[in-house]
C-alpha positions in Angstrom: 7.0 -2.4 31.0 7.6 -2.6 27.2 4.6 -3.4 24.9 5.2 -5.5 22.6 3.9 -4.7 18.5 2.6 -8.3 17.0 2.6 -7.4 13.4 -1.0 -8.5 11.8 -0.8 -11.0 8.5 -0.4 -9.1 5.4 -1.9 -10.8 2.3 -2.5 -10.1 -1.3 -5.2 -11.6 -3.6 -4.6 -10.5 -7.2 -7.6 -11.5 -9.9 -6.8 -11.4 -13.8 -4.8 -7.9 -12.7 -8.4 -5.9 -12.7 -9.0 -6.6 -8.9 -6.9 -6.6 -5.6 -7.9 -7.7 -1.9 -5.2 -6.4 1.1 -5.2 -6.5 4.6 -2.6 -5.8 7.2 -3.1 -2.3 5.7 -2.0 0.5 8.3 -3.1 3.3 6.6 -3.9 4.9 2.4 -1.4 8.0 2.2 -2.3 8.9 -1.1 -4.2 7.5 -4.5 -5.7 9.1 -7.8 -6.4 7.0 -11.3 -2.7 6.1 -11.5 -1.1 5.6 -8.1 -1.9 4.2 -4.9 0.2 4.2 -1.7 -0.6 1.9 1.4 1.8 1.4 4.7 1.5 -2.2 5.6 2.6 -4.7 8.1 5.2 -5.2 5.3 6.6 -2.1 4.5 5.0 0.4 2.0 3.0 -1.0 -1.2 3.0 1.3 -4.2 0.1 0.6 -6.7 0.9 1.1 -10.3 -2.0 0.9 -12.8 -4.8 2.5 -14.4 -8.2 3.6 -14.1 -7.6 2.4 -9.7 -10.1 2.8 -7.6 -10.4 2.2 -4.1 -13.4 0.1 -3.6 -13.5 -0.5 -0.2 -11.9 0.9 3.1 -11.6 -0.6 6.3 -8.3 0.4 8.4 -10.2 -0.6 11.6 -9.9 -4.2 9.7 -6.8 -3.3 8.0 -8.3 -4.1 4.5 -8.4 -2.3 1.2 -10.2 -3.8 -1.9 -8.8 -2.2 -5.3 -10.3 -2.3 -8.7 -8.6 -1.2 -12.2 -5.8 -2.3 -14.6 -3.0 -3.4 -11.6 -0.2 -3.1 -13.6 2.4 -3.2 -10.7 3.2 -3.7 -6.8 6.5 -2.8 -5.4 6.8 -2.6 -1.8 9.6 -0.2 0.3 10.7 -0.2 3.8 8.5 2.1 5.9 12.1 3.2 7.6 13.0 4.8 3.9 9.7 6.7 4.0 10.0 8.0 7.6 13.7 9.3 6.6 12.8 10.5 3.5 16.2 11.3 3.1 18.2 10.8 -0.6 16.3 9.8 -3.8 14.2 7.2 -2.0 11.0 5.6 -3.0 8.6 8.6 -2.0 11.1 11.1 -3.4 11.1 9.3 -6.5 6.8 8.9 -6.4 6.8 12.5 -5.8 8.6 14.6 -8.0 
């Protein structure tokens, strides 16, 4: 029998750009001061800023809380990632 995936609800909460609150988080691939990569229910979420830190950690909940200046979110497919193929997202975040 084929199991079905549900997909969990991904949601953003965004204060004055110096805090962030996610679920639906699947996993943290990478982060430093600067960058900060999450897969999500939603595809991947790269987070653009300074001084970022992740506050809290739960992937058993699925939630990450992020402090710092935010100063962008810009989300991928998780199907360019797995590929990796041609100058795509990663390829770009990783030069």
């Amino acid at each position: 029998m084929e199991e079905l995936k549900t997909a969990k609800a991904h949601k953003v909460l965004l204060a004055n750009r110096k805090s962030a609150n996610f679920s639906g988080v699947l996993d943290v691939l990478s982060f430093d001061v600067n960058e900060i990569l999450l897969e999500t229910e939603q595809g991947m979420l790269l987070i653009k800023g300074n001084d970022l830190h992740v506050n809290r950690l739960s992937l058993e909940q699925g939630e990450v809380d992020v402090t710092g200046k935010i100063d962008g979110l810009t989300y991928s497919d998780v199907e360019t990632y797995h590929k990796g193929g041609g100058e795509s997202f990663l390829g770009r975040l990783f030069k």
